[in-house]
C-alpha positions as CSV (number, residue, x, y, z in Angstrom):
1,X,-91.5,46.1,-97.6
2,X,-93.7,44.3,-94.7
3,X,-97.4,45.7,-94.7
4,X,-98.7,48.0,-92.1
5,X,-101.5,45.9,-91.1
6,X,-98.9,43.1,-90.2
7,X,-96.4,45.5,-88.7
8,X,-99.2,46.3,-86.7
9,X,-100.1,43.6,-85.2
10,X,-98.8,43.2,-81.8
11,X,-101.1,46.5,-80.8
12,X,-104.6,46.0,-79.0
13,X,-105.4,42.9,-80.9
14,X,-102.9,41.1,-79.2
15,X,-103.3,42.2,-76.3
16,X,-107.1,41.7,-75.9
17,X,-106.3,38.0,-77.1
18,X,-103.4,37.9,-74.1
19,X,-106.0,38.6,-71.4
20,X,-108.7,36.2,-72.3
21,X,-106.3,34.1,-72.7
22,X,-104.7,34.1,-69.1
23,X,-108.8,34.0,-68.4
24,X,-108.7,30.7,-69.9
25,X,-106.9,28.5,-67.2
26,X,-109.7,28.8,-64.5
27,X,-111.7,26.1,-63.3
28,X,-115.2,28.3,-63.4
29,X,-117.4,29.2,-66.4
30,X,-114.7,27.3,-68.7
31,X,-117.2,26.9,-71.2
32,X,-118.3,30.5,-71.6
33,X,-114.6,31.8,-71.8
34,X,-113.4,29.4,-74.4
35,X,-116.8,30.3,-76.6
36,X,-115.8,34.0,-75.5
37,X,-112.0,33.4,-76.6
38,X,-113.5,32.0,-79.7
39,X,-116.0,34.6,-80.8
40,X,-112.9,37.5,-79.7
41,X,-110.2,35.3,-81.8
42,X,-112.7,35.0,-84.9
43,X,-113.7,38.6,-85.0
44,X,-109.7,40.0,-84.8
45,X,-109.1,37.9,-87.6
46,X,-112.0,39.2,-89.3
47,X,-110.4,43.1,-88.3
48,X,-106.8,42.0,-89.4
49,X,-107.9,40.4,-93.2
50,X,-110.1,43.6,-93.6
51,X,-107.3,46.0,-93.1
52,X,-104.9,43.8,-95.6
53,X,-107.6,43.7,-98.0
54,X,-107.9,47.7,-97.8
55,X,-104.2,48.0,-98.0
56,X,-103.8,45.9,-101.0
57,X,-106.4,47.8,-102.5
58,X,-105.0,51.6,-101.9
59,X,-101.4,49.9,-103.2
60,X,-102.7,48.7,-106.4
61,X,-105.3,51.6,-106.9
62,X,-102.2,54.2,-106.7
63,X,-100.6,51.8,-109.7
64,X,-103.3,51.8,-112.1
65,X,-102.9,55.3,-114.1
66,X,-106.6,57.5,-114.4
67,X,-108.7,58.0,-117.5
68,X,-108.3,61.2,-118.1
């Protein structure tokens, strides 16, 4: 069974990365868009391995049984 977090990633994350992206072919300010396009790449990576870590955690947290 695929993860939600990668199921899910074709949402806003990919799209915000689609328009800086399209940004990225001018001939002005090249330097601050590709620092830009870096920064927004970096921090949706950051925002996709955070919500796979949380995932994994609530799957293996509902497999260990409780101390009663």
């Amino acid at each position: 069974m695929p993860s939600i977090t990668y199921c899910g990633r074709g949402t806003l994350r990919t799209r915000a990365l689609g328009e800086i992206a399209k940004a990225r072919g001018r001939r002005y300010a090249t330097q601050q868009i590709n620092r830009a396009f870096t920064v927004l790449l970096a921090s949706h990576s950051q925002g996709y391995c955070r919500n796979l870590y949380l995932e994994c955690v609530e799957h293996l947290r509902a497999r260990v049984p409780t101390a009663e």
